[in-house]
BAFI-3210 file (N, C-alpha, C; in Angstrom, 3 decimals, decimal comma, padded with zeros to 6 digits):
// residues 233
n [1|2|3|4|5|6|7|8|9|10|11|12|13|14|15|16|17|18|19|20|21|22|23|24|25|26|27|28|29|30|31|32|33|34|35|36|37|38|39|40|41|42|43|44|45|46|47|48|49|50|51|52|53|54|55|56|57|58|59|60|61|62|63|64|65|66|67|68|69|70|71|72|73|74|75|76|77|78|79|80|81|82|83|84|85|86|87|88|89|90|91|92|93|94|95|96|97|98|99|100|101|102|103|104|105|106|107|108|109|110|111|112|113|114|115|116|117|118|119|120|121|122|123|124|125|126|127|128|129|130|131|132|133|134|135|136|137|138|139|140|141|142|143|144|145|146|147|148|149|150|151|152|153|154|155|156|157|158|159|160|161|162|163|164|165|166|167|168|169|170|171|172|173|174|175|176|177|178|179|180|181|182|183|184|185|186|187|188|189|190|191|192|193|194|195|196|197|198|199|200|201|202|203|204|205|206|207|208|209|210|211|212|213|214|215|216|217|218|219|220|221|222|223|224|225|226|227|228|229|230|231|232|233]
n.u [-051,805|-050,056|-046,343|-044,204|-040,771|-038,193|-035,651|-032,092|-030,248|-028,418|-024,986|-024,209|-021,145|-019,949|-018,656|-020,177|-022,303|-023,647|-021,689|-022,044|-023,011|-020,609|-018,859|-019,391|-019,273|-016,497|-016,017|-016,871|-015,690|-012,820|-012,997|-013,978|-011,653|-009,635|-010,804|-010,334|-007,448|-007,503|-008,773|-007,240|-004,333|-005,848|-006,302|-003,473|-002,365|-003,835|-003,357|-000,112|-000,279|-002,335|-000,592|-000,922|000,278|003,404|002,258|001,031|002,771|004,839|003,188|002,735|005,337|006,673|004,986|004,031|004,848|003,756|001,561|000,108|000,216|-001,478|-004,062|-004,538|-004,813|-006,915|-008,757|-008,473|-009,794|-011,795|-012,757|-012,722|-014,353|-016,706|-017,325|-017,140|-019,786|-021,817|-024,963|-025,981|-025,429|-024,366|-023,212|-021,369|-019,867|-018,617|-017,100|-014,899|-013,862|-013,504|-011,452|-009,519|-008,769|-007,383|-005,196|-004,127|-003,490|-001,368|000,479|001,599|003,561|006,207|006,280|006,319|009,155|010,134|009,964|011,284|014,031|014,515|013,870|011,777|011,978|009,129|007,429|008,941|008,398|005,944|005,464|006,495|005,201|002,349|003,472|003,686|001,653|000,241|000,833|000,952|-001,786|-002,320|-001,254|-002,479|-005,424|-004,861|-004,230|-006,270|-006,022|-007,130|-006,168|-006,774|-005,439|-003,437|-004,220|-004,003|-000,820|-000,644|-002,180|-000,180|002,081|001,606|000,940|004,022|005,043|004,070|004,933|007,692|007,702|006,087|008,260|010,541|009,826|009,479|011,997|013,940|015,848|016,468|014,586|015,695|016,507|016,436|014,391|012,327|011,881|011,294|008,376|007,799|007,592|005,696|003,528|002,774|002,375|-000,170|-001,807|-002,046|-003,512|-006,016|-006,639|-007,569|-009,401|-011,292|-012,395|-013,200|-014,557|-015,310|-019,500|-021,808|-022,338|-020,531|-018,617|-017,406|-016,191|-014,386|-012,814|-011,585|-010,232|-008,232|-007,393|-005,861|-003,717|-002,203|-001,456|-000,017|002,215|003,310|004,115|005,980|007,678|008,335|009,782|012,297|013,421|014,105|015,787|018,022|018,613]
n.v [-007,151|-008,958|-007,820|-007,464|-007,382|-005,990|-008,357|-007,358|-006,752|-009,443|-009,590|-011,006|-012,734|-012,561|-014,880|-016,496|-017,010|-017,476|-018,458|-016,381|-013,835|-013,802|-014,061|-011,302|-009,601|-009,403|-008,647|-005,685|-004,437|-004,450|-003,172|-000,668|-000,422|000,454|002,733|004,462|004,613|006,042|008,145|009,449|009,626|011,410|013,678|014,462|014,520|017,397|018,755|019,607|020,093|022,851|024,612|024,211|022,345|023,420|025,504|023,780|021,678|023,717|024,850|022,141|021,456|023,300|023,288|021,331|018,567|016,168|017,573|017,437|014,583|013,490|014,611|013,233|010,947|011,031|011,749|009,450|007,355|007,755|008,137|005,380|004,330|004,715|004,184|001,537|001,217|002,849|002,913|004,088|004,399|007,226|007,985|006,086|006,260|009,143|008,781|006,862|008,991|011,051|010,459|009,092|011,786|012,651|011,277|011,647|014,774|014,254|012,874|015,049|016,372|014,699|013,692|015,941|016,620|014,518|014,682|017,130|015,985|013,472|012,452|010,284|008,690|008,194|007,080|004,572|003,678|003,746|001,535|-000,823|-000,861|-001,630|-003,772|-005,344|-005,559|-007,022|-009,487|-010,158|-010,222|-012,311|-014,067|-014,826|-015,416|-017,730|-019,473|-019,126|-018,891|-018,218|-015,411|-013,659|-014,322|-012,551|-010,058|-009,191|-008,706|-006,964|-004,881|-004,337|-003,515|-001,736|000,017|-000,011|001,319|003,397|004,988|005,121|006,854|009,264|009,909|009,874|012,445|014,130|014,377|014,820|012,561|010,724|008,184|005,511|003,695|000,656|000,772|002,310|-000,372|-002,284|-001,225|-001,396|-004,221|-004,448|-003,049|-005,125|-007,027|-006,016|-005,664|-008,789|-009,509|-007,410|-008,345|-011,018|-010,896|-009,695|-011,913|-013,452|-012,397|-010,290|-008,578|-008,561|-005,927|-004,446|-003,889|-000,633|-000,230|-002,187|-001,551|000,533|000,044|-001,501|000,301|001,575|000,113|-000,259|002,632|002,728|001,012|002,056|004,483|003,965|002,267|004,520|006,328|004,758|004,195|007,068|007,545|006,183|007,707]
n.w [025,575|023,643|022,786|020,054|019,553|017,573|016,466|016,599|013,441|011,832|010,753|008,192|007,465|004,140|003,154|003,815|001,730|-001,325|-004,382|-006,095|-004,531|-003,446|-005,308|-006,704|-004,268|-004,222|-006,236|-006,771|-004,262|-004,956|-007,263|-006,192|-004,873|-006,987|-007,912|-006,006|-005,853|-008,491|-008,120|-006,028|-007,143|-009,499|-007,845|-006,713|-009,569|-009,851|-007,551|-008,448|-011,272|-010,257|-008,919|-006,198|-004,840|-004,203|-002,214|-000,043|000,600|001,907|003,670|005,478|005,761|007,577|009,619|012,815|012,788|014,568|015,057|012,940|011,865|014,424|013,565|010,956|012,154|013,823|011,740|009,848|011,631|012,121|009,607|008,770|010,755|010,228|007,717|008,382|010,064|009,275|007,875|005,369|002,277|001,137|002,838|003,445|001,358|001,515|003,713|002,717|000,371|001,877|003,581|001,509|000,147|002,697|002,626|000,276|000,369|002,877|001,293|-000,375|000,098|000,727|-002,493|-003,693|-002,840|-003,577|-006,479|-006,726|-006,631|-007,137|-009,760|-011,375|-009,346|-007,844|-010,143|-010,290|-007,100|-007,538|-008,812|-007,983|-005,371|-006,238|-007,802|-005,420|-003,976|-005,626|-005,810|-003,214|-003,004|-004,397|-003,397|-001,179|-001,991|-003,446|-001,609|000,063|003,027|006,160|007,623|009,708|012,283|012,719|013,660|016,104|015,961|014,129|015,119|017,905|016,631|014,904|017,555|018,065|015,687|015,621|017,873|017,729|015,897|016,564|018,478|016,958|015,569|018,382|019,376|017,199|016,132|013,403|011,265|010,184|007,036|007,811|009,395|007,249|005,636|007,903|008,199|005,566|005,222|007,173|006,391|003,771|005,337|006,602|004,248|003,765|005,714|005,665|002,868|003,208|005,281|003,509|002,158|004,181|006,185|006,217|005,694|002,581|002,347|002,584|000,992|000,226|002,933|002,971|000,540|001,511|003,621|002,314|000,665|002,478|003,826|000,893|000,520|002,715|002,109|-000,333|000,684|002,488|000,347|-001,145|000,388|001,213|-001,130|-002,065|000,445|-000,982|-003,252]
ca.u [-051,473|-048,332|-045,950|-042,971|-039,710|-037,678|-034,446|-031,161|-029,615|-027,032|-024,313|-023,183|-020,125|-020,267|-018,133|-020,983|-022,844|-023,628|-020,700|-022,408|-023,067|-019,195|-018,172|-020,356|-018,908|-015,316|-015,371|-017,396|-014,228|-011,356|-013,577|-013,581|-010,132|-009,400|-011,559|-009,644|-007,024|-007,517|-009,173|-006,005|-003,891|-005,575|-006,155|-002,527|-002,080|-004,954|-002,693|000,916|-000,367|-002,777|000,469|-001,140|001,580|004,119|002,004|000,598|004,171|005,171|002,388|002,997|006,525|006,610|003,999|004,151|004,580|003,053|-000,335|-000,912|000,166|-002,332|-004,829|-004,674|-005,057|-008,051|-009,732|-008,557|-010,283|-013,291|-013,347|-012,977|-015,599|-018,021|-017,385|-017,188|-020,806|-022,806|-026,075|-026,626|-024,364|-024,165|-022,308|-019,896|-018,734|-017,919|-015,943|-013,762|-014,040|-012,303|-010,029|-008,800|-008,353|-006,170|-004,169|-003,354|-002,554|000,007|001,544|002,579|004,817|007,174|005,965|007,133|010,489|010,495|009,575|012,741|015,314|014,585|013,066|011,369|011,327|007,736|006,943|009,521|007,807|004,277|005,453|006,902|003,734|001,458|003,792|003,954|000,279|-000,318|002,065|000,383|-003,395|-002,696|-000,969|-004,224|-006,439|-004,602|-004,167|-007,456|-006,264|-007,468|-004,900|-007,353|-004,837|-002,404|-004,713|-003,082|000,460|-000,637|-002,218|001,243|002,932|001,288|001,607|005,239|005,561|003,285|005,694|008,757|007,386|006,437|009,536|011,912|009,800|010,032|013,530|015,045|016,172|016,051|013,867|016,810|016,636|015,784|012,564|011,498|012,003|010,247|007,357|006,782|006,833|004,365|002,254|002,662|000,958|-001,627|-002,462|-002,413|-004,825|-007,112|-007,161|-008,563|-010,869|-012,387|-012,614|-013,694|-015,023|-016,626|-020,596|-021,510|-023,096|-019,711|-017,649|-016,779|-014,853|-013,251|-012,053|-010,409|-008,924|-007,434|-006,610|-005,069|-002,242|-001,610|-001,377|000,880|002,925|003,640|004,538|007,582|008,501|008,704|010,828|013,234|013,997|014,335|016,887|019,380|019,435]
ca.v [-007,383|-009,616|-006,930|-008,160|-006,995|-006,697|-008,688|-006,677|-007,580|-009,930|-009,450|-012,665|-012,941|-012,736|-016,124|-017,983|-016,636|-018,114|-018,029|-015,452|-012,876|-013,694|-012,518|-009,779|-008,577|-008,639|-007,133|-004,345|-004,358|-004,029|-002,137|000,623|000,332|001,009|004,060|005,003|004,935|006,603|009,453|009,449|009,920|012,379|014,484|014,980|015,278|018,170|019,413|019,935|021,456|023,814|025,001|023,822|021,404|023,828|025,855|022,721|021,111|024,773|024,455|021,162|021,388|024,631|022,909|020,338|017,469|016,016|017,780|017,069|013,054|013,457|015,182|012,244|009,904|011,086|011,957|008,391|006,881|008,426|007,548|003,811|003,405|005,320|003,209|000,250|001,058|003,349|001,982|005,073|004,343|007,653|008,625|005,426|006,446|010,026|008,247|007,034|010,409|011,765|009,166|009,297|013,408|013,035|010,451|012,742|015,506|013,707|012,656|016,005|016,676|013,886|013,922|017,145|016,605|013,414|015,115|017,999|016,071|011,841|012,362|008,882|007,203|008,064|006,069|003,462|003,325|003,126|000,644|-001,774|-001,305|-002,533|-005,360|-006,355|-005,685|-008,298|-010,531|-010,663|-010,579|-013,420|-015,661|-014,620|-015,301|-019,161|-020,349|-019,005|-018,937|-017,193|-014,671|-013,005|-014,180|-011,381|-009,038|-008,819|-008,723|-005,448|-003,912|-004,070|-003,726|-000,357|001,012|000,471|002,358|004,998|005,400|005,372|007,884|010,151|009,650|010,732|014,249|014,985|013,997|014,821|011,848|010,145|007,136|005,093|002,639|-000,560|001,432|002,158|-001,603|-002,564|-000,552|-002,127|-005,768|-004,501|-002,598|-006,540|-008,314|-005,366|-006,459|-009,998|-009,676|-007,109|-009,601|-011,890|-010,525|-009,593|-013,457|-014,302|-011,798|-008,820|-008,827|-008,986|-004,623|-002,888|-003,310|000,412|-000,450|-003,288|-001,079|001,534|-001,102|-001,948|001,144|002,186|-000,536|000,184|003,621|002,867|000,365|003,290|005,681|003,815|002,262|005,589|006,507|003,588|004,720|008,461|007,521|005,682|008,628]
ca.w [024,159|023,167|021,748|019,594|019,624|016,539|017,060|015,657|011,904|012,432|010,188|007,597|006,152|002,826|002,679|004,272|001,272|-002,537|-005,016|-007,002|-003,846|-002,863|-006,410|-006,681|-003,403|-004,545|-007,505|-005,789|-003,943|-005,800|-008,492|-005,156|-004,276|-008,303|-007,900|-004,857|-006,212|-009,322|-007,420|-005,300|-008,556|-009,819|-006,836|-006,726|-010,651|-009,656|-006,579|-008,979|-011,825|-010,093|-008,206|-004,500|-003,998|-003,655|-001,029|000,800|001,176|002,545|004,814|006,136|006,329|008,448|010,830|013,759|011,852|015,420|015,026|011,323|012,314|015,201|012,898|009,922|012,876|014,067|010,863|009,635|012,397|011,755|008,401|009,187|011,581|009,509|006,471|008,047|010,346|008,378|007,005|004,145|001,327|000,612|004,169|003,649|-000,093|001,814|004,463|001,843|-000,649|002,728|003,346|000,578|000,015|003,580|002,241|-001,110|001,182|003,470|000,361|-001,303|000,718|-000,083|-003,510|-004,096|-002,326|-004,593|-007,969|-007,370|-006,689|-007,837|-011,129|-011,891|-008,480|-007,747|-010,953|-009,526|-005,901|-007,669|-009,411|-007,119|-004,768|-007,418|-008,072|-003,725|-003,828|-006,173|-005,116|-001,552|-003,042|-004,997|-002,073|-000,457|-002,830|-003,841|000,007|000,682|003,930|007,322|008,275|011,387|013,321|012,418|013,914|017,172|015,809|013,482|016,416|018,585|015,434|014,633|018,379|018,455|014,839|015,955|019,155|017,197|014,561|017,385|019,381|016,340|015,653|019,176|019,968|016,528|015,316|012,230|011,226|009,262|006,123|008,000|009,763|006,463|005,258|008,401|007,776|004,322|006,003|008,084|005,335|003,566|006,528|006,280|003,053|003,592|006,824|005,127|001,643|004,171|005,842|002,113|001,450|004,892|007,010|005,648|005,096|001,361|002,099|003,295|-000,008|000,789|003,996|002,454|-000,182|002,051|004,200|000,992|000,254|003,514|003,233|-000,382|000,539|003,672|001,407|-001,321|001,188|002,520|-000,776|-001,805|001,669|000,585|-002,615|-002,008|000,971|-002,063|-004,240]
c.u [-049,999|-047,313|-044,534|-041,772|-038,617|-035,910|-033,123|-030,583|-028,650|-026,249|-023,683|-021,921|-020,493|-019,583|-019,104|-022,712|-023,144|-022,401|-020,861|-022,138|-021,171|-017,991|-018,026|-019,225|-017,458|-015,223|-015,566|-015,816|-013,411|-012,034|-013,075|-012,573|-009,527|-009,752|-011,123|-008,209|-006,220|-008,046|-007,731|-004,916|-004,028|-006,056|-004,292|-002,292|-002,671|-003,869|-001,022|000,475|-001,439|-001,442|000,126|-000,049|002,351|003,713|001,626|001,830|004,786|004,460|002,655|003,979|007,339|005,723|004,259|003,709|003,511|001,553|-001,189|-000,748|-001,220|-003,634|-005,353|-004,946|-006,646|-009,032|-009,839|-009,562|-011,795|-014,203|-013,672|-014,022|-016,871|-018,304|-017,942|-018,858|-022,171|-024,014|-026,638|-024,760|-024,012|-022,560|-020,938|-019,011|-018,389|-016,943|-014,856|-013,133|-012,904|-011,365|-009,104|-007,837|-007,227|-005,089|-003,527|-002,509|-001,259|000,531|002,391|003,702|006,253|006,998|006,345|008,041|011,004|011,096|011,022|013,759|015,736|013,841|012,768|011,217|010,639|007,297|007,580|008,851|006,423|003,959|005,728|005,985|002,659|001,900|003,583|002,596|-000,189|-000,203|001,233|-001,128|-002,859|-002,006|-002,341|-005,327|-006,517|-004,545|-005,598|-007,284|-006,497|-006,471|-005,775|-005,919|-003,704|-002,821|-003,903|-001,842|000,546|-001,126|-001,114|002,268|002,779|001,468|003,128|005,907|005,328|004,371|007,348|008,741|007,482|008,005|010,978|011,066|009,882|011,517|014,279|015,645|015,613|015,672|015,047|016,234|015,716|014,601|011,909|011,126|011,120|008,819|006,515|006,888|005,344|002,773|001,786|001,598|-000,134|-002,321|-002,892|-003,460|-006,033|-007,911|-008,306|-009,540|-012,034|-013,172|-013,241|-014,761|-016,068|-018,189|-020,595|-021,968|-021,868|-018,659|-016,846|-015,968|-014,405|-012,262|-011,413|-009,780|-008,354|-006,406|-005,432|-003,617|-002,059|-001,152|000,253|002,393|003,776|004,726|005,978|008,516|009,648|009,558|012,199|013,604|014,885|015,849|018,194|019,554|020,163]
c.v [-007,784|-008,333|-008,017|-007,215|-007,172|-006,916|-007,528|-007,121|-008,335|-010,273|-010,623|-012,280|-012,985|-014,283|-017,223|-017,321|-017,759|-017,989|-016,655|-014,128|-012,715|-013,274|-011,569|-009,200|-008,286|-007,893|-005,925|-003,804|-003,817|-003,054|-000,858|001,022|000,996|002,221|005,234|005,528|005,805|008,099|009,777|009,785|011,275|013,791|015,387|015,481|017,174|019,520|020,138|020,481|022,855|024,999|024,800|023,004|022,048|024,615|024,919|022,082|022,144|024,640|023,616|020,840|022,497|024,218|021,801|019,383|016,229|016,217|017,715|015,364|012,909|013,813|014,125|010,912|009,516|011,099|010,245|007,171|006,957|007,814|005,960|003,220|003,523|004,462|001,888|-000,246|001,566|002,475|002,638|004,793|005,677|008,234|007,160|005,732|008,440|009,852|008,262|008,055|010,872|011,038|009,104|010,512|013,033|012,501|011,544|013,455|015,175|013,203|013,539|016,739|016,192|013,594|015,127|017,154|015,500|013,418|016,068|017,400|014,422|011,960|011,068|007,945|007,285|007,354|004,543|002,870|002,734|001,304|-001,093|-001,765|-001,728|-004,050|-006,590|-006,510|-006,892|-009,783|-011,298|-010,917|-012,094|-014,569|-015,529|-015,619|-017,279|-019,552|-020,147|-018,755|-017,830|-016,237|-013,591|-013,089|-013,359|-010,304|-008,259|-008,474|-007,067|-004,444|-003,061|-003,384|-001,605|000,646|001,273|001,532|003,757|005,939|005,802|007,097|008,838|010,972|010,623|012,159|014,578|014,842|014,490|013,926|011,154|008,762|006,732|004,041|001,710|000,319|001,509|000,356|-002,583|-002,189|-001,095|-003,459|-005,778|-004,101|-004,475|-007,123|-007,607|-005,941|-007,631|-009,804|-008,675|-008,091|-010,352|-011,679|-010,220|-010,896|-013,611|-013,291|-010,628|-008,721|-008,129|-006,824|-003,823|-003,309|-002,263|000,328|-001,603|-002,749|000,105|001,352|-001,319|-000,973|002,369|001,492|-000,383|001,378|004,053|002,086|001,314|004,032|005,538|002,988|003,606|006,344|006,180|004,043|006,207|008,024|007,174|006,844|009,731]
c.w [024,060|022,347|021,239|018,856|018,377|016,645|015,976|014,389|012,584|010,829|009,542|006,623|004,879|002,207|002,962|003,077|000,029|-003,161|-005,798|-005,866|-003,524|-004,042|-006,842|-005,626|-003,724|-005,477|-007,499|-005,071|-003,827|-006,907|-007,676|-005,206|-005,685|-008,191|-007,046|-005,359|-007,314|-008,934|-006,675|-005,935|-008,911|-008,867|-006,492|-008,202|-010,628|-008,677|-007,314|-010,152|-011,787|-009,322|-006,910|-004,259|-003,420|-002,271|000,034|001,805|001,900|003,881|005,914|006,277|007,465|009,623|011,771|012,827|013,076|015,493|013,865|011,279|013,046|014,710|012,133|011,201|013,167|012,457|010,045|010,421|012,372|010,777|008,221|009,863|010,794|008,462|007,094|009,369|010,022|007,631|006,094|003,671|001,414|002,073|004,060|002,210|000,888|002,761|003,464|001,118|000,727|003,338|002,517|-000,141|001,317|003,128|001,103|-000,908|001,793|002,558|-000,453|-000,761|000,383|-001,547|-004,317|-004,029|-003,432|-005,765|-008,425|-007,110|-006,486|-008,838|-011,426|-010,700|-008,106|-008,816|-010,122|-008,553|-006,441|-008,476|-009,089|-005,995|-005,340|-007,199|-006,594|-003,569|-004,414|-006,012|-003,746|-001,885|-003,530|-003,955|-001,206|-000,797|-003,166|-002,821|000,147|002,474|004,829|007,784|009,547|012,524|013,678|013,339|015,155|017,036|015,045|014,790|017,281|017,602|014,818|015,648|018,380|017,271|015,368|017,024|018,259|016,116|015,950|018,070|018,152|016,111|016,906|019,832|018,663|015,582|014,182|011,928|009,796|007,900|007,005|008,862|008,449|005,395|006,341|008,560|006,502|004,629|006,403|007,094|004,594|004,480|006,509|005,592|002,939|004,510|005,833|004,078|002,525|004,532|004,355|002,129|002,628|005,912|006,935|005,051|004,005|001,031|002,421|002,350|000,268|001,938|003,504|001,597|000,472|003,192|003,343|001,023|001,109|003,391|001,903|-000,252|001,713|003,017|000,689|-000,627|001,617|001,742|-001,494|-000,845|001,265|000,070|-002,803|-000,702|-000,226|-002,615|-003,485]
res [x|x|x|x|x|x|x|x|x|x|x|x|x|x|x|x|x|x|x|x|x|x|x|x|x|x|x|x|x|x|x|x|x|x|x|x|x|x|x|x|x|x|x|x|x|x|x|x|x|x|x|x|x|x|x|x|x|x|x|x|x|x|x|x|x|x|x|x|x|x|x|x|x|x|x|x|x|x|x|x|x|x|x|x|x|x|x|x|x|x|x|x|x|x|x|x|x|x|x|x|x|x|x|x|x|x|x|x|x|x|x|x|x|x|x|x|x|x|x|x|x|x|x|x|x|x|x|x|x|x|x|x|x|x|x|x|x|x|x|x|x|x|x|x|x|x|x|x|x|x|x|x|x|x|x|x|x|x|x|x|x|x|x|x|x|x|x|x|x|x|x|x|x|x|x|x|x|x|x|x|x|x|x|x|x|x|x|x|x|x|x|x|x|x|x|x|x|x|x|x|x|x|x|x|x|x|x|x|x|x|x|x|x|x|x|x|x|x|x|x|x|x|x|x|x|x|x|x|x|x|x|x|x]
***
């Protein structure tokens, strides 16, 4: 008896799609990363006036800043693959859901430090990552063009931060001004390569990892805007 073998899905871009499926899928999108970020918001509004901030930032400033880096690495990692191979929606919207909670966390720390003693430049920082965010979607968005080829350059680009970051908690030293200025370059090209891949690369079913690729460089953008800023005052 002939048996027949059923070949594996093969994954289409959503750019080699209709116009309709390729609008659908962004606004899916950016609708997410909105959602992400608004969860992300008020997760911390949630974290300062329950009073957890102040114990959290106690927490995590009393601890190996090494094994809670190494910690958000892994759990980040996690969350990325899951999102972006999962075939039950419901397991890739919890990727993000926890993606998103770590991100909150590693932010109250400096968020707190922010809040007692720069009154207004966490509005400032959020405000000027919005504006670079948009800035870079929309050169995205009007070139249309391919930026894949970045990929390799963020790769290298991310070990040598990662090494540097390490390198000053165990040695001591301090990550200066222009580190945090190179850091938001780099968050930038994030953005532009992720944009991309929205428009060109991503099939029209994993919205959810498109939107917390999104929301990872927006998130990484923020963080050393908000670095920046806090060094001036």
């Amino acid at each position: 008896m002939e048996q027949h073998t059923t070949a594996p899905e093969v994954l289409v871009p959503v750019s080699e799609r209709g116009i309709d499926a390729r609008a659908t899928f962004i606004n899916r999108t950016y609708n997410h990363l909105m959602g992400s970020i608004v969860l992300f918001t008020l997760l911390e509004v949630w974290y300062f006036t329950s009073g957890l901030a102040e114990s959290i930032a106690a927490f995590m400033l009393g601890t190996s800043w090494l094994l809670i880096l190494g910690g958000f690495i892994v759990l980040g990692w996690i969350g990325t693959h899951v999102a972006a191979s999962a075939e039950s929606k419901g397991a890739q919207y919890a990727a993000l859901g926890a993606y998103v909670a770590a991100w909150s966390i590693m932010f109250v720390p400096m968020l707190y430090i922010a809040n007692a003693t720069a009154p207004g430049v966490i509005q400032s920082a959020a405000l000027v990552t919005l504006l670079g965010f948009g800035g870079l979607t929309a050169v995205a968005f009007v070139t249309r063009k391919d930026f894949s080829f970045m990929r390799g350059f963020l790769m290298w680009g991310g070990v040598v931060a990662m090494v540097a970051i390490v390198g000053g908690v165990a040695f001591g030293f301090e990550m200066g001004t222009w580190f945090s200025v190179a850091m938001i370059g780099f968050a930038g090209a994030a953005i532009l390569y992720d944009t991309s891949n929205v428009l060109h690369h991503y099939p029209e079913d994993r919205y959810v990892a498109a939107a917390l690729a999104l929301f990872a460089s927006v998130a990484m953008m923020f963080w050393y805007v908000l670095r920046l800023f806090m060094s001036r005052d």
